[in-house]
PyMOL CGO cylinders between C-alpha atoms (Angstrom):
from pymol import cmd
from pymol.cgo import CYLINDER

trace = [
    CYLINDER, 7.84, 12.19, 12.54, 8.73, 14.61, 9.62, 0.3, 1, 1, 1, 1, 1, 1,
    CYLINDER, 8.73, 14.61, 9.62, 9.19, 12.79, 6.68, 0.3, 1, 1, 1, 1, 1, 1,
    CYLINDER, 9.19, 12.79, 6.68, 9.16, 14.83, 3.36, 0.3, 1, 1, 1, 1, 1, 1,
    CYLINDER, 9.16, 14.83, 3.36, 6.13, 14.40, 1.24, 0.3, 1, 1, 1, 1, 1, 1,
    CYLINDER, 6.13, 14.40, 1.24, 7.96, 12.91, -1.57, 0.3, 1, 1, 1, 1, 1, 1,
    CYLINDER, 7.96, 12.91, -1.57, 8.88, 10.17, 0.56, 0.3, 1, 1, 1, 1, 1, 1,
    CYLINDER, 8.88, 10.17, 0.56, 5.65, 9.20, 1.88, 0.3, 1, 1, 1, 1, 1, 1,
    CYLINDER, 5.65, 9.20, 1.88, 3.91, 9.82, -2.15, 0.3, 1, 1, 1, 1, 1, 1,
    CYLINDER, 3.91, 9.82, -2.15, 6.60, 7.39, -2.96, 0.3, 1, 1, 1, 1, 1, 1,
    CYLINDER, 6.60, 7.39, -2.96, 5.90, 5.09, -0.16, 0.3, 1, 1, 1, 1, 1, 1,
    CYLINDER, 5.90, 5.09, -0.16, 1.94, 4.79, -1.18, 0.3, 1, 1, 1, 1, 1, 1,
    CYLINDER, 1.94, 4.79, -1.18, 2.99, 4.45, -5.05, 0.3, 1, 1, 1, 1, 1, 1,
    CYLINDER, 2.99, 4.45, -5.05, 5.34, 1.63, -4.08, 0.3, 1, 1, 1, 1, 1, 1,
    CYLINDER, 5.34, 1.63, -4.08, 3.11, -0.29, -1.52, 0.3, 1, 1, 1, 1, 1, 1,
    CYLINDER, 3.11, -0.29, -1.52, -0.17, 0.05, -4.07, 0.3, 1, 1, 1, 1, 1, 1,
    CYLINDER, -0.17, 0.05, -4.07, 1.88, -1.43, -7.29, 0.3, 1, 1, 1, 1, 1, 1,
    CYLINDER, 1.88, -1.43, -7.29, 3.29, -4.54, -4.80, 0.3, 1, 1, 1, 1, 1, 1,
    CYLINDER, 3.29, -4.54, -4.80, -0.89, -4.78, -4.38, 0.3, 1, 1, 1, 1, 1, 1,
    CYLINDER, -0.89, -4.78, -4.38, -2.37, -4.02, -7.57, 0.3, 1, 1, 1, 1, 1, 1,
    CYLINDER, -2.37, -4.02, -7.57, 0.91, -4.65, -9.96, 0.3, 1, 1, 1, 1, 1, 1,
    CYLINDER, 0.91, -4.65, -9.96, 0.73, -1.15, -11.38, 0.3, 1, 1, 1, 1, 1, 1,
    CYLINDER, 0.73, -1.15, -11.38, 1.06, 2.46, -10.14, 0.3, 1, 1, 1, 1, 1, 1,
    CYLINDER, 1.06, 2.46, -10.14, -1.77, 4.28, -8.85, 0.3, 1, 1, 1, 1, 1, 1,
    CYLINDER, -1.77, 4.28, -8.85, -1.84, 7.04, -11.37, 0.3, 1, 1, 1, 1, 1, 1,
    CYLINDER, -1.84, 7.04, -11.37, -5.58, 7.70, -11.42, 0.3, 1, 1, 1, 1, 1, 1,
    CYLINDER, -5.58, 7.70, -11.42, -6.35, 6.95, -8.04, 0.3, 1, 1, 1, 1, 1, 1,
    CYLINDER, -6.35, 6.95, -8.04, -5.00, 9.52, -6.00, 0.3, 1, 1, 1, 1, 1, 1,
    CYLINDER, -5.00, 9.52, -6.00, -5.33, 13.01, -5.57, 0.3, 1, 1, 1, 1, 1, 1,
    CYLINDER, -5.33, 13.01, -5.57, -1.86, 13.52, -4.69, 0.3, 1, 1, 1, 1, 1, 1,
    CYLINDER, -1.86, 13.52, -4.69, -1.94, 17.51, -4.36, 0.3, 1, 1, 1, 1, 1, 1,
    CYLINDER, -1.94, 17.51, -4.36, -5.31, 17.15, -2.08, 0.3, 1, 1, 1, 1, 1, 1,
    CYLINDER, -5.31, 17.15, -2.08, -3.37, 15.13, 0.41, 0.3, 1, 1, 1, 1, 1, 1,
    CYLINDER, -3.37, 15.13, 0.41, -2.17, 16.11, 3.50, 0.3, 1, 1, 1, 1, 1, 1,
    CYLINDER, -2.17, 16.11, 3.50, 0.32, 14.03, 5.35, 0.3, 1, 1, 1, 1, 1, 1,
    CYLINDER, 0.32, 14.03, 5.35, -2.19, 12.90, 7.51, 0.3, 1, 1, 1, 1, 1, 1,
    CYLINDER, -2.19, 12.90, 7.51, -4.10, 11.87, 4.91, 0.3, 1, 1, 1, 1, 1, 1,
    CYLINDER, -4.10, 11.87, 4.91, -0.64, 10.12, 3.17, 0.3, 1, 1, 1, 1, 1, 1,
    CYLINDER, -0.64, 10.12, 3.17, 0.17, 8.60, 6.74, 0.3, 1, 1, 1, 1, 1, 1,
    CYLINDER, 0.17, 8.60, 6.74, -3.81, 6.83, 6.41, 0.3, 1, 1, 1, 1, 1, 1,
    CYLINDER, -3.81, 6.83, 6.41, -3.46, 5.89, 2.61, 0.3, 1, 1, 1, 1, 1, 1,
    CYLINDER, -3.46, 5.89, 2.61, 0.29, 3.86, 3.82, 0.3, 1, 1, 1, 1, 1, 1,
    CYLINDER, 0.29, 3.86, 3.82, -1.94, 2.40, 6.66, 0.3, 1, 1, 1, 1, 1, 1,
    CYLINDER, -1.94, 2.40, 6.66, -4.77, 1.32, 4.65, 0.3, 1, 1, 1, 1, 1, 1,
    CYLINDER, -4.77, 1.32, 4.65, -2.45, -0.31, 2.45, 0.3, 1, 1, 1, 1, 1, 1,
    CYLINDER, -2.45, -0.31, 2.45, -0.33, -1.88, 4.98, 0.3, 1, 1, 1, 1, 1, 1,
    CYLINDER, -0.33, -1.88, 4.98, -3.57, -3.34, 6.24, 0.3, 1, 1, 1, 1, 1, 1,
    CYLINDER, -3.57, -3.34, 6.24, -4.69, -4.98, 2.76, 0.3, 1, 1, 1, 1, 1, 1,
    CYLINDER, -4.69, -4.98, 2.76, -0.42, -6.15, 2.63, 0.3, 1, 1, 1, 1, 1, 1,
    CYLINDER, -0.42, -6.15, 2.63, -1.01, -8.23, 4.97, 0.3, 1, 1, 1, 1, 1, 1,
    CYLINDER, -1.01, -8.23, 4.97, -4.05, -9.90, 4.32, 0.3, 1, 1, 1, 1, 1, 1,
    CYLINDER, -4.05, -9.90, 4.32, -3.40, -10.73, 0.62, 0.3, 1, 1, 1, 1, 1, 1,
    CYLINDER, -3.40, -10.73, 0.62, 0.24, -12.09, 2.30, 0.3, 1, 1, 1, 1, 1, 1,
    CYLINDER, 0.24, -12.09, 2.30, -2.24, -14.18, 4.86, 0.3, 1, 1, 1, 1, 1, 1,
    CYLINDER, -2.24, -14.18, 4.86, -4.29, -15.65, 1.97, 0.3, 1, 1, 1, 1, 1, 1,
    CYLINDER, -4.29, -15.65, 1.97, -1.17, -16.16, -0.05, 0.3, 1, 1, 1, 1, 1, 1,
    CYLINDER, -1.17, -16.16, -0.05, 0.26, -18.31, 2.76, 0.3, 1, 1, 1, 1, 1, 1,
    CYLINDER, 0.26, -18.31, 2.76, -3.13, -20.12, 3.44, 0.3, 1, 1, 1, 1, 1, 1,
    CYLINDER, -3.13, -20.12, 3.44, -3.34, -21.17, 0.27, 0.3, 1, 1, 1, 1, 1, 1,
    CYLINDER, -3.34, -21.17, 0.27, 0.28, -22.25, -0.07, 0.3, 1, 1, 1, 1, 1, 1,
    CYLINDER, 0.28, -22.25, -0.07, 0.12, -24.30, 2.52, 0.3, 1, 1, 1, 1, 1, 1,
    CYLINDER, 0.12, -24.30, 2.52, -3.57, -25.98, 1.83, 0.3, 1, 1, 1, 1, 1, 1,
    CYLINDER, -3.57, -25.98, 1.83, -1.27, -26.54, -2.16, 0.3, 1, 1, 1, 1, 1, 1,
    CYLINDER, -1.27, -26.54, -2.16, 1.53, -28.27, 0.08, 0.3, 1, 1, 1, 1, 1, 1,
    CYLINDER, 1.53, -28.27, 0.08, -0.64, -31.12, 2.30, 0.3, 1, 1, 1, 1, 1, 1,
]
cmd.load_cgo(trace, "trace")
């Protein structure tokens, strides 16, 4: 998959302000990353996604009963 750079800088900017509710300024080393690297960072994130949307929902629902 060849997806430009941009894209995938964008992609981890996006996905780390949904978890941390601001852009990732200091955090990455954007011109030390390879896509492979890029590709990892979306996965990592992806991963904690998910569980802060699993915790969100478990404690919905323990709120609801």
């Amino acid at each position: 998959m060849n997806i430009p750079r941009s894209h995938l800088i964008a992609q981890v900017s996006d996905m780390y302000k949904d978890l941390y509710g601001e852009r990732p300024y200091y955090v990455y080393e954007w011109d030390e990353m390879d896509q492979d690297d890029l590709y990892e960072a979306i996965k990592e994130l992806r991963k904690e996604l998910r569980n802060e949307t699993k915790q969100s929902i478990q404690q919905f629902t323990r709120n609801q009963y």
